[in-house]
DOTI-619828 format. One record per residue (C-alpha): x, y negated, z; residue in one letter; residue number from 1. Coordinates in steps of 0.001 Angstrom, whole numbers, m for minus. Each point is the difference from the previous one (the first is absolute). Example, Ala and Ser with C-alpha at 12.3 -4.5 7.8 and 13.67 -1.06 7.14 Angstrom:
c1_c2_c3_marro_firo
12300_4500_7800_A_1
1370_m3440_m660_S_2
END
This chain:
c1_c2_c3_marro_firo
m12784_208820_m9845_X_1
m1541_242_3356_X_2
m3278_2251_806_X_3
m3157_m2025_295_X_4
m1467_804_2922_X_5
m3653_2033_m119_X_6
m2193_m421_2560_X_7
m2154_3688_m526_X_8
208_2619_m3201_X_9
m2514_m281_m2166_X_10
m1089_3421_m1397_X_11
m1269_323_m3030_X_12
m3615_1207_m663_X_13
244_2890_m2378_X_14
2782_2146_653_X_15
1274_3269_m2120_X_16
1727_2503_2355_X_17
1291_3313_m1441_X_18
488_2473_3199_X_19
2562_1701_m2132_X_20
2038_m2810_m760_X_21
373_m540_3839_X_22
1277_3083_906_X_23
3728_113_m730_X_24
1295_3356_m2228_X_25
1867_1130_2399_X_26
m2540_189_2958_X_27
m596_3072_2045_X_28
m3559_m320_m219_X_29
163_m205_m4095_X_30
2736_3016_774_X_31
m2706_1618_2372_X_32
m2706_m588_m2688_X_33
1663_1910_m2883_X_34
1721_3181_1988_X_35
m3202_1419_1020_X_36
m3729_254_m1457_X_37
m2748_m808_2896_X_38
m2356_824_m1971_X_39
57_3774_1558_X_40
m1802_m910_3286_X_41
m3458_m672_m1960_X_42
m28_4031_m518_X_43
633_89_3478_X_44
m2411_m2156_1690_X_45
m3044_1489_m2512_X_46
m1056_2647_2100_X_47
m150_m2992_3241_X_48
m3082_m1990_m2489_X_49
m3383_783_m942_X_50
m808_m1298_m3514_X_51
m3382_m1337_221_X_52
m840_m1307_3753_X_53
2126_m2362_1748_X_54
2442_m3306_m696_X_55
1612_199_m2341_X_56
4125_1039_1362_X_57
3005_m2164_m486_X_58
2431_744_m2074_X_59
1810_2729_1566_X_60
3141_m708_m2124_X_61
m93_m3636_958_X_62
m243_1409_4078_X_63
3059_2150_m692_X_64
1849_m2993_m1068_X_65
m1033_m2091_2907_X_66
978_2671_2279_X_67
3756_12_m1900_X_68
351_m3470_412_X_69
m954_28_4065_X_70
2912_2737_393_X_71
2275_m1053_m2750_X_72
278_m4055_1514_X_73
m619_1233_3774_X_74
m3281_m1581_71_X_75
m2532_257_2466_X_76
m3666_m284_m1783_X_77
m797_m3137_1293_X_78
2842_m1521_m1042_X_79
m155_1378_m3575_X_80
m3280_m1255_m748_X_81
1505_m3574_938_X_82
2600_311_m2452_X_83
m1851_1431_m2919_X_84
m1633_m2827_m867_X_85
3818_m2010_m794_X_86
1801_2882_m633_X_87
102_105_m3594_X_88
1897_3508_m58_X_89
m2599_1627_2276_X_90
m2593_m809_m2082_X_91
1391_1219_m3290_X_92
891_3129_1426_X_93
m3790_284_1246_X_94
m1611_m666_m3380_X_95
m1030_m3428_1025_X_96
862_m3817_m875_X_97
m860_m3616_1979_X_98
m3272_72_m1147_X_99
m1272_3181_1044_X_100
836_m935_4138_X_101
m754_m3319_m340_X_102
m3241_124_m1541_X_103
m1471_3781_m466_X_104
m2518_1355_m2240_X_105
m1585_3303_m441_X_106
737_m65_m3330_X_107
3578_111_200_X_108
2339_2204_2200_X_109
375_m1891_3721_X_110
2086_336_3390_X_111
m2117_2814_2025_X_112
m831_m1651_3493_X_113
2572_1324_2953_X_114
m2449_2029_1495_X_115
m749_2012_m2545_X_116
3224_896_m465_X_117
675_1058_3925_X_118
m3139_1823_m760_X_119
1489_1997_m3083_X_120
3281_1125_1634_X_121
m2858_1583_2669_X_122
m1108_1778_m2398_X_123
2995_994_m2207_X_124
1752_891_3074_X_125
m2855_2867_820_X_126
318_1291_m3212_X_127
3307_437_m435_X_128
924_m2630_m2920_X_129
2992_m1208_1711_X_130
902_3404_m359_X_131
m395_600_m3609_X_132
2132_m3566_m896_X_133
2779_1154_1836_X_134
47_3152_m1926_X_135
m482_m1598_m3651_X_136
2339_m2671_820_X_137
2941_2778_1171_X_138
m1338_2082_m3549_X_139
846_m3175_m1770_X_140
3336_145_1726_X_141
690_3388_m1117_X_142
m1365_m395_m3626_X_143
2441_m3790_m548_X_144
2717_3124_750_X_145
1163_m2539_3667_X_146
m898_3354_1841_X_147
1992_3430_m1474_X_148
m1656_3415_m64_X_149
2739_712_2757_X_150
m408_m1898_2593_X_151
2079_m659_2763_X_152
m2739_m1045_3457_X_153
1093_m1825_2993_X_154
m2193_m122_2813_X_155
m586_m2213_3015_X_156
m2258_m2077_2586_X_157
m516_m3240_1331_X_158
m1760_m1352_2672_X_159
m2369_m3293_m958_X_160
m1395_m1942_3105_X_161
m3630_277_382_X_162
m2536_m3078_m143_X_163
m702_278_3635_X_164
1689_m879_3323_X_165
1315_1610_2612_X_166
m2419_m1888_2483_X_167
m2976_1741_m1863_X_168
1318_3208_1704_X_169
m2925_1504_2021_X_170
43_3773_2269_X_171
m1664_2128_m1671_X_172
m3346_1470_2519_X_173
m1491_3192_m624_X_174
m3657_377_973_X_175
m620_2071_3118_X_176
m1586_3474_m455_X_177
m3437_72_1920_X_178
m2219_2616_777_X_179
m3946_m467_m1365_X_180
m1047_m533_4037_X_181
2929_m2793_235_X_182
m823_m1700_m3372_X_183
m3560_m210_386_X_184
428_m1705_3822_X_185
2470_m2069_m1662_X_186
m2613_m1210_m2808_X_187
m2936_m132_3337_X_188
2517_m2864_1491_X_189
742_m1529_m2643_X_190
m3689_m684_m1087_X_191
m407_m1226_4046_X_192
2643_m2503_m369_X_193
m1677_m1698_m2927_X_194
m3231_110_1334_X_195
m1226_m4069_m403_X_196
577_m1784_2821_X_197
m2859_m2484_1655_X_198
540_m3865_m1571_X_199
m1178_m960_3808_X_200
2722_1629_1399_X_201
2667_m1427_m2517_X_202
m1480_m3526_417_X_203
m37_272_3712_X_204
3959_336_133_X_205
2191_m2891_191_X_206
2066_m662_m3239_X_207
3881_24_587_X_208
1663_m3556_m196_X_209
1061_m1732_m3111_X_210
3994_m132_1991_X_211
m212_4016_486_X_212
m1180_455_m3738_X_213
2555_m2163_m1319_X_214
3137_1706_1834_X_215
m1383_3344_m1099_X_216
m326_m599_m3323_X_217
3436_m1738_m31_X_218
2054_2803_1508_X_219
m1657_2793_m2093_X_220
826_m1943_m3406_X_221
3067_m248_1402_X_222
572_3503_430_X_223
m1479_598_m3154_X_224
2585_m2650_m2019_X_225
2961_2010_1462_X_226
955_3432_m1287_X_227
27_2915_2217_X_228
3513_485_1867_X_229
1821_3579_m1462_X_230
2688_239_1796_X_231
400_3117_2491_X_232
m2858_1538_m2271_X_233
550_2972_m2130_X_234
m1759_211_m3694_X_235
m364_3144_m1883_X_236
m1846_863_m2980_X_237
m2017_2515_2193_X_238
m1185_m2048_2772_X_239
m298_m3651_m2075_X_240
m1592_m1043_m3378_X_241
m123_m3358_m1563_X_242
m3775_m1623_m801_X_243
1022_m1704_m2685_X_244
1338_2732_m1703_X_245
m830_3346_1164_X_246
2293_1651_m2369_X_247
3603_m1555_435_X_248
2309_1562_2111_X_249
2764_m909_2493_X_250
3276_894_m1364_X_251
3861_m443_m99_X_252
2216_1710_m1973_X_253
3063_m937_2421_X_254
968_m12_3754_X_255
415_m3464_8_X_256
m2689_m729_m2475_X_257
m3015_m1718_1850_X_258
m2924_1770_m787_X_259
m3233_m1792_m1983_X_260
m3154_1169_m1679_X_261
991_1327_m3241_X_262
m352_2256_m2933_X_263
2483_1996_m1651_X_264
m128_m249_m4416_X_265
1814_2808_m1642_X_266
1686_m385_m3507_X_267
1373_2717_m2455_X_268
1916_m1980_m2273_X_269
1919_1290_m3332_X_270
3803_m1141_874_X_271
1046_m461_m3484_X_272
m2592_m2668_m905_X_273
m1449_m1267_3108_X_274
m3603_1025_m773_X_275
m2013_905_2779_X_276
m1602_3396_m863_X_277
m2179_m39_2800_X_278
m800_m2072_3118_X_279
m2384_970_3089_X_280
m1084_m2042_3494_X_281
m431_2397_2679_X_282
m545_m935_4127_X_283
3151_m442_2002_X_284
1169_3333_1406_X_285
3835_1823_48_X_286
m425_2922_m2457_X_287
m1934_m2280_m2244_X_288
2541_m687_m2409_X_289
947_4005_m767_X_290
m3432_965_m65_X_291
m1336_m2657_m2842_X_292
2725_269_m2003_X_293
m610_3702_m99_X_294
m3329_m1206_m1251_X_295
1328_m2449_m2474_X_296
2631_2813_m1757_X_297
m2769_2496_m61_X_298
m2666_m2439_m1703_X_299
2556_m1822_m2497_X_300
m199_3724_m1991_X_301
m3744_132_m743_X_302
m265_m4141_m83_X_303
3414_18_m2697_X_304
133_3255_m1627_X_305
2865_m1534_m2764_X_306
2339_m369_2918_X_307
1929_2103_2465_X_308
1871_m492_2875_X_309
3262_1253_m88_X_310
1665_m1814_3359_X_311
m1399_m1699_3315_X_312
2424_m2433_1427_X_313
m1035_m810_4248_X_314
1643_m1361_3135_X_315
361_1941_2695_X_316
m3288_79_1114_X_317
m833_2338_m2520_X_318
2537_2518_902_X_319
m2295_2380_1896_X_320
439_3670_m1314_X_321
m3883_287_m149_X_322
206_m2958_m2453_X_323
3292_1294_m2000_X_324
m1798_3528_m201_X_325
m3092_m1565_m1316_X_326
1817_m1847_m2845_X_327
2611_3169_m1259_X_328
m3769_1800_192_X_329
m1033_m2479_m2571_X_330
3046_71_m2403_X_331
1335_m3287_1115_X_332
3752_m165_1129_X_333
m296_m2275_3608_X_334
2572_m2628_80_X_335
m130_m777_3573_X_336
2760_m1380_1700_X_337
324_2028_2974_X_338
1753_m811_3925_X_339
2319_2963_m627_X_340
1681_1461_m2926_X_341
1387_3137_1805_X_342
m1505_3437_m1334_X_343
m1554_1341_3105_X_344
535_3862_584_X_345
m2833_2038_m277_X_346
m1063_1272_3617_X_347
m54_3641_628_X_348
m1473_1946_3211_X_349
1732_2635_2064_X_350
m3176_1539_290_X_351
m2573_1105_m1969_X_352
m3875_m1095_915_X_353
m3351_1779_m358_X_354
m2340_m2580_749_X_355
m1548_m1442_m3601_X_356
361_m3776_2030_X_357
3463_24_857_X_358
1311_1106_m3690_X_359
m2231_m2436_m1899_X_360
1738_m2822_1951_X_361
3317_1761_m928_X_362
m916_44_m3545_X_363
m1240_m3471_107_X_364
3450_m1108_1480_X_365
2311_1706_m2472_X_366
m2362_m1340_m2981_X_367
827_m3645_1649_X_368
3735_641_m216_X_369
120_1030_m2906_X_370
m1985_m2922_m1783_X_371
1871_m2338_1439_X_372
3173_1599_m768_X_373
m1061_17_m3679_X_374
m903_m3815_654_X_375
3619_m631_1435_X_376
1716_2256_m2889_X_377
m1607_m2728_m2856_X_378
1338_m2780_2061_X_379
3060_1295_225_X_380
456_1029_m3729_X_381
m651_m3356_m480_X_382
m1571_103_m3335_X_383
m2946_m2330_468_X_384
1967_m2584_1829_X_385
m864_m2997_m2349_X_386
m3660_938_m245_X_387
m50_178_3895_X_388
1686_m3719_54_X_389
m2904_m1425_m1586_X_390
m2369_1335_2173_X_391
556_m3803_1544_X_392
m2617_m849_m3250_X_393
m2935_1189_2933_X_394
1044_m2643_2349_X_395
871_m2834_m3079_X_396
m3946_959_m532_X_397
m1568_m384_3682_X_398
2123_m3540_m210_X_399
m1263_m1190_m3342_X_400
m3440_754_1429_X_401
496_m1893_3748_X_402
1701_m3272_m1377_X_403
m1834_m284_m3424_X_404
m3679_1558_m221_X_405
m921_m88_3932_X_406
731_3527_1164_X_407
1508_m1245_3351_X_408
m3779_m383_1403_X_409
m2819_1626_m531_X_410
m2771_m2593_m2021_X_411
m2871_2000_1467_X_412
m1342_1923_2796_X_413
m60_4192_m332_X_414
1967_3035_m1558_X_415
m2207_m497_m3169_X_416
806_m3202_m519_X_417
3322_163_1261_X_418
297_2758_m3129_X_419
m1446_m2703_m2863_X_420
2670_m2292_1231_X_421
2576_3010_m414_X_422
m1362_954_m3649_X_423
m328_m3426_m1155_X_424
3766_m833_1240_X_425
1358_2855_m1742_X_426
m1799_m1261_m3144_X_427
1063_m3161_m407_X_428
3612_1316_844_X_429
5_2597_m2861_X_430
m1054_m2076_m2208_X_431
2484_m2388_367_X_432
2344_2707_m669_X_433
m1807_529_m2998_X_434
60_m3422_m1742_X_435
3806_m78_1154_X_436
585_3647_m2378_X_437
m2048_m1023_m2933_X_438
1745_m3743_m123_X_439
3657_1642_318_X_440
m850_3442_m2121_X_441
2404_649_m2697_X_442
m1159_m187_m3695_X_443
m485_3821_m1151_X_444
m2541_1093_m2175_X_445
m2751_m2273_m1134_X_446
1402_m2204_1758_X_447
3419_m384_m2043_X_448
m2071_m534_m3417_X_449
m1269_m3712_1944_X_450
3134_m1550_m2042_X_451
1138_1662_m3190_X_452
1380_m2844_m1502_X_453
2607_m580_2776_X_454
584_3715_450_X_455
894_328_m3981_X_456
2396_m3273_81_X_457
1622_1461_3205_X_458
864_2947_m1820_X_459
569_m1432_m3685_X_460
2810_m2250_1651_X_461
1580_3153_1958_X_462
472_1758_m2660_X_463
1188_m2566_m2151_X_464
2935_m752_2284_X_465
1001_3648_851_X_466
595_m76_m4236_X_467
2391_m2590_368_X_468
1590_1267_2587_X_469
736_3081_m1886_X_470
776_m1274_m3121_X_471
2890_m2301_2259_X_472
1672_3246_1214_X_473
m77_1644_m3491_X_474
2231_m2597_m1178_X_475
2199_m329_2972_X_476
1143_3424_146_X_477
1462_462_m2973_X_478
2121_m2510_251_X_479
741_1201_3747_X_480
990_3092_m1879_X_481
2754_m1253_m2462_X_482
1831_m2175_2949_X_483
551_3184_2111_X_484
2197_1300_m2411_X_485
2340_m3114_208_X_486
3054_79_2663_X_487
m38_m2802_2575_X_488
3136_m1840_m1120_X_489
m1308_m245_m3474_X_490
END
């Protein structure tokens, strides 16, 4: 029978909606919900709140899972708040329902306004509570047993393009250094040039045509609509700074690579599982990537005492003997894969020297050879070769983060921000990985005891056949045994 056609849907008046029932089992946000209590940041956030004076706060737990959601989908603020009011999913994962956004109440939980929330990642982000979540959430990692005792790091940098242009570049102009004579004149003239100036006067001189005006104005919003012509013009981070971000940097990481304003954002990732152990922003500079993850190795020992490093995988920007040195001085076996795998000699002087200068940089040079000849000797021996291999895991990380969850540009303006944007990345990312180990885990433990009943058929049916079976071959080989005896032409 054919359709009838209906001119507009007619909804009913009273409608039931269970937010649950919407959400399908196998969601990452219901996935999301059950890998990880939120309920931690409240302890957190305490000391941030006075009791008695005040607003009351919103739910910091409820912020955290805003926050989640902005990283997890790639959404910009703005554009979240527009879809949590028909995104079913969203709003279960928040604590809330249709009713709540639609029509709030303070006697039920409701959708905190946008501004408070911009507000609240002010304030967490001076306090360090971005911080902290990374650090529970990689504990979590550890504890679920995705992360081993022994881990095996990989380190490595990326370059994210700041929210600024190019055209915002301005040369930087130091104030002049005056004497107190010069710098009081200069204040005397000053004052004489704004001295008022007599109305009679003003009046008395003719006012400039209405054709003149017109041109003038025309040519200098003109000038102002086009951008400022580079070329033949040298830029340096020394000479120029941008205005709309004072702290991004020019940088290129190749000859051929044009250069923009950027940041660098440094991961040390766990190559077995993916996790990323630690993550930092830092400005734009070429020994920026050795130096913080120096940092990052150093810090991952007092921040994860449970764990220890046993192997670094780099590239071979890391294969500086200052950096190798620094790594064997830490108990951590560098697997850096280095320009040249030929031991170098170690140098030797015809002549002795007397002056304390000239044999510390002697000293200093033999050390160097022989740290990176104990570098070149692992890679030779070849024993760490499939760890080393997934040291690609790093850059599998920085490309999750740039085509899923926004990492390609920077969302705000400064290193500070630039760094709640890193944190909140590496987040969302680890606990992905998460959900993904606890939905694929094997059944050990508690966890085997979830189906007795099956387990005890399983096993009830096994043996039963492997008693047949035997009780078959009892009876064959006898009779095998009285036919051997028999000649063939019987």
């Amino acid at each position: 029978m054919k359709a009838r056609k209906s001119s507009a849907i007619q909804p009913q008046m009273f409608q039931f909606v269970d937010m649950d029932e919407l959400v399908p089992k196998k969601h990452i946000l219901r996935q999301l919900n059950e890998a990880l209590d939120f309920s931690v940041v409240h302890d957190w956030v305490a000391p941030l709140y006075t009791e008695r004076t005040g607003r009351p706060a919103a739910d910091p737990e409820r912020m955290v899972r805003l926050m989640l959601l902005s990283y997890l989908f790639n959404h910009s603020e703005r554009e979240l708040y527009q879809l949590l009011s028909m995104h079913a999913g969203y709003l279960w994962f928040c604590g809330l329902d249709f009713e709540s956004v639609q029509r709030p109440s303070p006697n039920r939980p409701s959708l905190p306004d946008r501004t408070t929330l911009v507000k609240t990642r002010k304030l967490w982000r001076k306090h360090g509570i971005f911080e902290q979540m990374m650090i529970h959430v990689v504990d979590q990692c550890i504890a679920a047993g995705l992360v081993k005792p022994d881990v095996h790091a990989g380190v490595d940098g990326s370059q994210v393009r700041a929210n600024a242009s190019v055209h915002s570049l301005q040369e930087i102009t130091l104030a002049p250094v005056h004497s107190i004579e010069e710098y009081l004149s200069e204040l005397a003239r000053q004052d004489q040039d704004e001295m008022p100036v007599d109305p009679k006067k003003e009046d008395s001189d003719p006012p400039p045509s209405s054709s003149v005006r017109s041109a003038s104005e025309t040519t200098r919003l003109q000038e102002e609509a086009v951008h400022e012509d580079f070329h033949g013009k040298k830029f340096s981070n020394a000479t120029h700074r941008s205005v709309t971000d004072p702290d991004a940097r020019l940088y290129k990481k190749s000859k051929g690579q044009e250069a923009y304003l950027r940041y660098l954002v440094h991961n040390v990732v766990d190559v077995t599982s993916g996790v990323i152990l630690s993550t930092q922003a830092s400005l734009a500079a070429g020994t920026a990537e050795r130096e913080i993850s120096l940092r990052q190795l150093t810090a991952l020992r007092f921040q994860h005492p449970t764990i220890r490093i046993r192997t670094v995988s780099a590239d071979k920007a890391y294969g500086t003997p200052e950096y190798l040195g620094a790594l064997f001085a830490q108990g951590m076996i560098p697997l850096v894969s280095l320009r040249n795998l030929e031991l170098e000699p170690i140098p030797t002087w015809k002549r002795q020297t007397h002056e304390a200068e000239k044999q510390q940089k002697r000293e200093v040079k033999v050390q160097e050879v022989l740290i990176k000849n104990k570098a070149k000797r692992i890679q030779l021996e070849g024993k760490y070769r499939q760890i080393q291999k997934r040291r690609t895991r790093c850059e599998h990380a920085f490309a999750e983060a740039k085509t899923v969850h926004g990492l390609d540009r920077a969302r705000s303006r400064g290193l500070e921000n630039m760094q709640e944007q890193t944190l909140l990345t590496a987040i969302v990312q680890n606990l992905k990985r998460l959900c993904r180990f606890k939905k694929k885990r094997p059944q050990t433990g508690s966890l085997a005891c979830q189906n007795p009943e099956s387990v005890i058929r399983e096993e009830t049916l096994t043996s039963a056949i492997s008693r047949l079976c035997s009780a078959i071959f009892s009876c064959i080989r006898p009779f095998h045994t009285v036919n051997r005896h028999f000649s063939p032409d019987f």
